[in-house]
C-alpha positions, 0 to 999 in steps of 0.5 A: 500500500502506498500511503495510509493516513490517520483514521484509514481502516485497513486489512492487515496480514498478521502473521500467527505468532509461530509464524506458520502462516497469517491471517487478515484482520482489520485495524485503524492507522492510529499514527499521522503521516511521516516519512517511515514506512512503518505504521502505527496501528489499533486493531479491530474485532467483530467480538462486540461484548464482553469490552474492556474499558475504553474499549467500543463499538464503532457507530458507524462501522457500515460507513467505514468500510465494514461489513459486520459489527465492529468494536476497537481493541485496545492496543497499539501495534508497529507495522511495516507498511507492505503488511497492509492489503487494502483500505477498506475505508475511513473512521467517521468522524465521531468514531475518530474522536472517540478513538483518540479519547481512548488512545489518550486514556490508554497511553495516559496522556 
């Protein structure tokens, strides 16, 4: 993938973590545009109960490129760019800023 900006919902091959193969997941690019082709990322999940604090459903997760349901987990993971197989879309925005809440929260800043 060429270029992904904050808020973009990707797929992403993760790979397991015996590296016997990978698996394609969705993820939102948490990080802002820079020169490094290594992007920071939040994952997402169609599990939708049992969240952890500030953990939540996306309320708009149709018109963001999903297809099912979608909660964000929290965490924040590296990865290198080519590790992204497509954009599917983009977070609106009120479920962009509830992320970046979380993402302070989370980071305690």
């Amino acid at each position: 993938m060429a270029s992904s900006s904050r808020h973009d919902v990707v797929l992403v091959r993760y790979p397991f973590s015996d590296l016997s193969g990978a698996k394609v997941r969705p993820a939102v690019v948490v990080s802002a545009s820079h020169p490094s082709a290594d992007l920071l990322l939040t994952p997402l999940t169609s599990r939708t109960t049992g969240l952890f604090p500030g953990e939540f459903v996306l309320a708009e997760w149709a018109q963001s490129g999903l297809h099912v349901a979608t909660a964000v987990k929290r965490g924040v993971y590296t990865i290198h760019s080519s590790l992204v197989a497509k954009k599917v879309g983009m977070l609106r925005p009120a479920d962009g800023k509830q992320l970046d809440q979380a993402l302070r929260a989370w980071l305690g800043i």
